[in-house]
C-alpha positions in Angstrom: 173.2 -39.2 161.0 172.5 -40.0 157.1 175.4 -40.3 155.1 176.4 -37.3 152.3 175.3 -37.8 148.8 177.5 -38.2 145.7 179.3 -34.8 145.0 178.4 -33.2 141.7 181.8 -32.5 139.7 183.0 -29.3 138.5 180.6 -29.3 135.0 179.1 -26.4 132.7 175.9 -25.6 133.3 173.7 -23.2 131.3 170.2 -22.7 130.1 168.9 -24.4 126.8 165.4 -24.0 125.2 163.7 -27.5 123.8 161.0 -27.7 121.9 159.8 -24.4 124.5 160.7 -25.6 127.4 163.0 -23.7 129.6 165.5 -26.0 130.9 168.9 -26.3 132.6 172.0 -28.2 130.1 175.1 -30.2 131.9 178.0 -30.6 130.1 182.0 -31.7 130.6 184.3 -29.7 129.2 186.9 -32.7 130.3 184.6 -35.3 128.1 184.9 -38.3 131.1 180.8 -37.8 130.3 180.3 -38.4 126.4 177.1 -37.0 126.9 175.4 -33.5 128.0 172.5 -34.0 129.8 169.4 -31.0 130.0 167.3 -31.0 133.3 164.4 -28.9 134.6 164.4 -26.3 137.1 163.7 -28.8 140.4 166.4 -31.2 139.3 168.8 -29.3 138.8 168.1 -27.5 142.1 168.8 -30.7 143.9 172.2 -30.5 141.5 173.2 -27.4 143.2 173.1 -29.5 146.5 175.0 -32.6 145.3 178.4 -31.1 147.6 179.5 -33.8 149.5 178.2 -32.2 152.8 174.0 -32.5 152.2 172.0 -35.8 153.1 168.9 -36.9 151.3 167.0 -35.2 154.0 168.2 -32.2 153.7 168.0 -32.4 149.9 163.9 -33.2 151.0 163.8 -30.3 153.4 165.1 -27.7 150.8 163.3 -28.8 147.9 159.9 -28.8 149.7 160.2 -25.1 151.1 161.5 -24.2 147.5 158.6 -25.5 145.8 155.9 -26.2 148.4 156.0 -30.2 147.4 158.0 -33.3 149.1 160.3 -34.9 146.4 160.4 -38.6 147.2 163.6 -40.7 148.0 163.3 -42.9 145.0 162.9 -40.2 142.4 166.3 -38.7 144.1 168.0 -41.8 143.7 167.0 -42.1 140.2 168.5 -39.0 139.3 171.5 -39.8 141.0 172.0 -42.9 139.0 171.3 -41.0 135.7 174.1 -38.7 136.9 176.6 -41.7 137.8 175.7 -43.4 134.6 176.9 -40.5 132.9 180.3 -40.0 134.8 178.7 -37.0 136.2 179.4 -37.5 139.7 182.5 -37.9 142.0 182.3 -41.8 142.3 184.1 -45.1 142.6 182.7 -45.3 138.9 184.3 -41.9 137.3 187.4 -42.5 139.4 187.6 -45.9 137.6 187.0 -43.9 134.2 189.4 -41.6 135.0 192.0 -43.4 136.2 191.5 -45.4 132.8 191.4 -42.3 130.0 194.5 -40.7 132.5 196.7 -44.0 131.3 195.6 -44.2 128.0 196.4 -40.4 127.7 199.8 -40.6 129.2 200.6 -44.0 127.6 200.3 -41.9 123.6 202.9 -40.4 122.1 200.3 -38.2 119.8 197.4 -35.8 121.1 194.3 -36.8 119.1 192.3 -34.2 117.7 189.6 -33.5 120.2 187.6 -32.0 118.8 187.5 -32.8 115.0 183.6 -33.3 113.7 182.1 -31.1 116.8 183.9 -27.4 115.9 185.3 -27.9 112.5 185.3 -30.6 110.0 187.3 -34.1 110.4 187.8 -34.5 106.8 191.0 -33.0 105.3 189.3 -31.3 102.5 186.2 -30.4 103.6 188.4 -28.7 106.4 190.4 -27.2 104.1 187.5 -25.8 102.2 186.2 -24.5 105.5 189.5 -22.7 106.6 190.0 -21.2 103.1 187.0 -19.1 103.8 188.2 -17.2 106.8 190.9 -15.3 104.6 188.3 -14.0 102.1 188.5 -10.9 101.9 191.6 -10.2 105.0 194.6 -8.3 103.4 197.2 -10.2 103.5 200.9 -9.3 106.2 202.8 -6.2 104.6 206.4 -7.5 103.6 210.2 -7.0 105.5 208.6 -7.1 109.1 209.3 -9.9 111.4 206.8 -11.3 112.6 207.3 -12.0 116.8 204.0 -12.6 118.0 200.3 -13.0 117.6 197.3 -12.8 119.2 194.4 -15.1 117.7 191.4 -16.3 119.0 190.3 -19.4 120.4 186.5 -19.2 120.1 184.9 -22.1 118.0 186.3 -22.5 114.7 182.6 -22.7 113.6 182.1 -19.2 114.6 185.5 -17.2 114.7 186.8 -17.6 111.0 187.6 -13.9 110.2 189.3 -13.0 113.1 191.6 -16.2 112.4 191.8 -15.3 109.1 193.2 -11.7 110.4 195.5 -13.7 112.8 197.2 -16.3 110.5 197.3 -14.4 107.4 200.2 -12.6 109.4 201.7 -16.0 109.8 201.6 -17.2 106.4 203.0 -14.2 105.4 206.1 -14.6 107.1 209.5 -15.3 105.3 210.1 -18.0 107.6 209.1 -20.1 110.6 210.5 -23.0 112.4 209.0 -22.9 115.8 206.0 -21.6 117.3 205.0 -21.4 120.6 201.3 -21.5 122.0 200.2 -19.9 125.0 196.9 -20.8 125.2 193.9 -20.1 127.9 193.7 -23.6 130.1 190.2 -23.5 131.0 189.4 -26.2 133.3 191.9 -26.1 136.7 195.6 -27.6 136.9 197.8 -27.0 140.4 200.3 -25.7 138.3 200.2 -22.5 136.8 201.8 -23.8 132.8 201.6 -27.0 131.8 203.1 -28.2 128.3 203.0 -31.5 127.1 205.6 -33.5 124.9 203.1 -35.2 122.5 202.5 -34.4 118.8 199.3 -32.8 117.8 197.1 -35.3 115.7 194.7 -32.9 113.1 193.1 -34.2 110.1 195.6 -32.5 107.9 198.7 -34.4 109.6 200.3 -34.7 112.2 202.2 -31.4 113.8 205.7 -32.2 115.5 206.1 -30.9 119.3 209.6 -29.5 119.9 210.7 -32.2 122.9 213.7 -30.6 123.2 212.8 -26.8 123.1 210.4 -28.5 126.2 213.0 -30.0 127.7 215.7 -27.4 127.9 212.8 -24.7 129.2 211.5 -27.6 131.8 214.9 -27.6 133.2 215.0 -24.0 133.9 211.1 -23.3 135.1 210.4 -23.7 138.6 207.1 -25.7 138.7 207.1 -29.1 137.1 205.7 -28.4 133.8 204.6 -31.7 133.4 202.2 -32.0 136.5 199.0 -31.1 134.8 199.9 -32.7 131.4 196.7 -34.4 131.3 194.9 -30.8 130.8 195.7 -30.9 127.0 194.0 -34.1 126.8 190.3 -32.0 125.9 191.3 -28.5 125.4 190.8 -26.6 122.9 192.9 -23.3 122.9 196.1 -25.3 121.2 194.0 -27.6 119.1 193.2 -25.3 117.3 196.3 -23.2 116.8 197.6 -26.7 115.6 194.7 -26.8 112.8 195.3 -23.5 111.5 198.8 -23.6 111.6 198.5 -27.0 109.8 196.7 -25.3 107.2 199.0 -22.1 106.8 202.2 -23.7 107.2 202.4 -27.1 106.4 202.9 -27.2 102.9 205.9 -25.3 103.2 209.1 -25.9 105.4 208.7 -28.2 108.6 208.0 -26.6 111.8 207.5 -27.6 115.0 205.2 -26.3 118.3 206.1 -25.8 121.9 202.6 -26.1 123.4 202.1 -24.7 126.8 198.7 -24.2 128.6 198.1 -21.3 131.2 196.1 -21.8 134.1 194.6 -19.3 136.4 195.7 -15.9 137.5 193.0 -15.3 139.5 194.4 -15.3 143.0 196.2 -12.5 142.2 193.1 -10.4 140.6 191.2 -10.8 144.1 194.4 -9.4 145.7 195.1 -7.5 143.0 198.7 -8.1 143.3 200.7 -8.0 139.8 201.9 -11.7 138.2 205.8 -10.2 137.8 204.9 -10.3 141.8 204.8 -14.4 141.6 207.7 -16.4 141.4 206.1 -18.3 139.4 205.0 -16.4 136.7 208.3 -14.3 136.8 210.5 -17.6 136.6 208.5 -19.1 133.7 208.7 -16.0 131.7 213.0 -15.6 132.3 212.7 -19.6 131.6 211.4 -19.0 128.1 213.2 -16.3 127.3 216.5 -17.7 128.1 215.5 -21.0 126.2 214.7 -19.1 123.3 218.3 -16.8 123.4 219.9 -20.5 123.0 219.3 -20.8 119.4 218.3 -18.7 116.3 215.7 -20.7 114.8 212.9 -18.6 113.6 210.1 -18.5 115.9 207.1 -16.8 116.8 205.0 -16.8 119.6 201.1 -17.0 119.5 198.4 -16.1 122.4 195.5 -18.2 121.8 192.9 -16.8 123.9 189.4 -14.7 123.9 188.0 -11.8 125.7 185.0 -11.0 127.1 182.3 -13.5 128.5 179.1 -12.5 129.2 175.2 -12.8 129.3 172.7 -15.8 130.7 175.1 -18.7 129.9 177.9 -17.0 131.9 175.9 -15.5 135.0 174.7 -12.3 134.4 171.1 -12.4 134.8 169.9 -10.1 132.6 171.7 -11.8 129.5 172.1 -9.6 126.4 170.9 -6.4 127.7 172.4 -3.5 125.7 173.9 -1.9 128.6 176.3 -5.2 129.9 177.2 -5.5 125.6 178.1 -2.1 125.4 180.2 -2.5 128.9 182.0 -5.5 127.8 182.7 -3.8 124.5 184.3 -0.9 126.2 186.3 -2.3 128.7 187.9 -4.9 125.5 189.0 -2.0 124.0 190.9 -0.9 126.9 192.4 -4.3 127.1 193.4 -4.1 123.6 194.6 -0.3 123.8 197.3 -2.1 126.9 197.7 -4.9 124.1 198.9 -2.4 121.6 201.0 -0.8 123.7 202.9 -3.6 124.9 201.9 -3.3 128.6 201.7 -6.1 130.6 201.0 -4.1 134.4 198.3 -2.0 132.3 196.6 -4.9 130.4 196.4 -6.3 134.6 195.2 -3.7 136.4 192.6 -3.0 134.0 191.5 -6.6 134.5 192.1 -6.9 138.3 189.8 -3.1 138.9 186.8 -4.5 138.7 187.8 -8.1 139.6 187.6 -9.4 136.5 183.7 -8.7 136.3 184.1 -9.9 132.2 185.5 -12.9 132.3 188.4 -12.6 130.0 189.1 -15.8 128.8 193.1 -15.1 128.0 194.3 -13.3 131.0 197.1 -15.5 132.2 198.0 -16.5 128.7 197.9 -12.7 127.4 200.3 -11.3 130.6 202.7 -13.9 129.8 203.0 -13.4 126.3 203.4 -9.1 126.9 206.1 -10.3 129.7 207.7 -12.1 127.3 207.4 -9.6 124.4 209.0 -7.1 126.9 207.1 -4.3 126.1 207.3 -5.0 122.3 204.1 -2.7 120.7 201.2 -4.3 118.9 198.7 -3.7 116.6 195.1 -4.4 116.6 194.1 -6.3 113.0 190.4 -7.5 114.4 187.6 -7.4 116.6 184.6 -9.2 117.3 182.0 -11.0 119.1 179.1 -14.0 118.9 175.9 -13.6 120.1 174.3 -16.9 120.5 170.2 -16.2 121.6 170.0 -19.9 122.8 172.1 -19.0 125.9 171.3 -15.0 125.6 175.3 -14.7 125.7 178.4 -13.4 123.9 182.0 -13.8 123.5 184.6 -11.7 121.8 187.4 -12.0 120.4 190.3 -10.2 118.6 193.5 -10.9 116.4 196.6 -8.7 116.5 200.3 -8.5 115.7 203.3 -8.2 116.8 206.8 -7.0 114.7 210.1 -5.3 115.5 209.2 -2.5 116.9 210.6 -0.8 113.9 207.8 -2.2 112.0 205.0 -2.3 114.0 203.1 0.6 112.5 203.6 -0.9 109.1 
């Protein structure tokens, strides 16, 4: 019997136009491959049977009754090296490179900016220059409320300015902040369901302090190891770039420090629809947090960095920007944000969970454990938008809110 091919890993794939040409883009969210790499329609339908289980033949077999033509063995094992070169394929070579980034990334005490020169500017005052725009025009936090939470996107900071120039306006409006924590979407796996790391966050305007023992005290009391899936923060966004903005907003004024803490997926319990406060897990975290924060009075707020909906051609929905899947998404975010508002975690679920999560809201988990936390404190919507990028026929949204004493919340 012929031996398996390579297994393809877990990569983005989505359509890309060049130069007319209609064809398929790879790219790794975990950067192990430095590179994207765009291939037609037959190549990338031998991708989809790079599993671990398919031999060349049957690679042959299927490729010849999908388009009526033999694909030789050579030209297979050329793409296949291609892929390999890249780090695109489960290998002795990517284990090697990820055995080798995993040490480097565990042995630093600092989390370099990821993603500094790709979404926003590496250069302190260009970025400045470029952050200073998204509060144009956004009125500024009404005084005497405390501020407890916020909701803020984490779409590109190329693309989201004004809703996180609604989002951290509230923030630098605030009388005074020592500690923030970040709940932030993890997009890419982890066999836990939070991970936080102890490292400082580097971003080109300095470097922001992590709270090691805020971390420690909570890691004490939570019943996963919050450490398992450190290695998650290595590439993602959703923190980085809190850490930027909050750079921007806040460090000027009095130190501060972060308690970064990445939420993986809830999505087991949307197919069974069963509630999170129904997981151990989720439930133990949440009294975890809360009772770490009843230890001390150091003024703190707690942000959700997340996004909503997900949709079009880049995402899986065939028929890409069609006015009736916009106008859908649309409708069912506002529900979302009407459960937001009211501080309703088992509403802001079920709403999710009804139609299994057709949407793809990117900010779930991270959005349920911040209303559990809140504990039913009200909120109030400040923005709402979305992208629409025609490359990919696709769309994201995104919104900003706030969260006071309840006494001020309709301020």
């Amino acid at each position: 019997m012929d031996s398996a091919l390579p297994k393809l890993r877990p990569v983005e794939a989505f359509p890309v136009e060049v130069e007319g040409q209609q064809l398929i883009c790879l790219h790794d969210p975990l950067q192990y491959a430095t590179e994207s790499i765009a291939v037609a329609a037959p190549a990338f339908f031998i991708l989809t049977m790079l599993d671990g289980v398919h031999a060349m033949v049957d690679v042959q077999a299927a490729f010849a009754e999908r388009f009526g033509t033999v694909v030789g063995s050579d030209d297979i094992r050329e793409l296949l090296a291609t892929l390999d070169r890249h780090h695109f394929l489960e290998s002795a070579r990517f284990a090697a490179r990820r055995a080798e980034i995993g040490a480097s990334f565990r042995a630093a005490t600092v989390r370099a900016a990821a993603h500094a020169g790709t979404s926003y500017p590496d250069e302190a005052g260009a970025l400045r220059g470029h952050l200073d725009g998204f509060f144009s025009g956004v009125p500024r936090a009404p005084s005497g409320a405390r501020l407890r939470g916020v909701i803020a996107p984490h779409i590109d900071l190329r693309v989201g300015g004004t809703g996180y120039g609604h989002a951290y306006h509230q923030i630098a409006g605030a009388d005074r902040i020592e500690r923030v924590v970040i709940l932030g979407t993890a997009h890419y796996g982890g066999t836990a369901l939070f991970a936080a790391t102890r490292k400082d966050f580097a971003t080109p305007l300095g470097t922001v302090a992590t709270d090691r023992d805020f971390l420690g005290r909570l890691a004490a009391r939570t019943p996963q190891d919050l450490y398992a899936d450190e290695l998650l923060h290595r590439t993602e966004h959703a923190i980085e770039f809190q850490t930027v903005m909050l750079q921007h907003v806040l460090g000027a004024r009095a130190p501060f420090s972060v308690v970064p803490i990445l939420v993986t997926s809830f999505h087991e319990m949307v197919h069974a629809r069963r509630s999170p406060s129904d997981d151990a897990r989720v439930a133990g975290f949440v009294a975890a947090l809360r009772a770490t924060l009843a230890e001390d009075d150091r003024p703190t707020v707690v942000i959700a960095a997340v996004d909503f909906a997900h949709v079009g051609a880049k995402f899986g929905d065939a028929a890409g920007l069609a006015p009736e899947i916009l106008a859908a998404a649309e409708g069912k975010d506002r529900r979302l944000i009407a459960a937001l508002e009211a501080g309703n975690p088992e509403r802001f679920f079920q709403t999710i969970a009804a139609d299994g999560d057709r949407t793809r809201v990117c900010g779930l988990s991270a959005l349920y454990t911040f209303l559990a936390l809140l504990n039913g404190a009200p909120g109030r919507l400040l923005h709402y938008d979305r992208t629409r990028d025609e490359t990919t026929r696709s769309s994201v949204s995104y919104a900003a809110l706030v969260y006071t004493d309840a006494s001020d919340a309709s301020a």
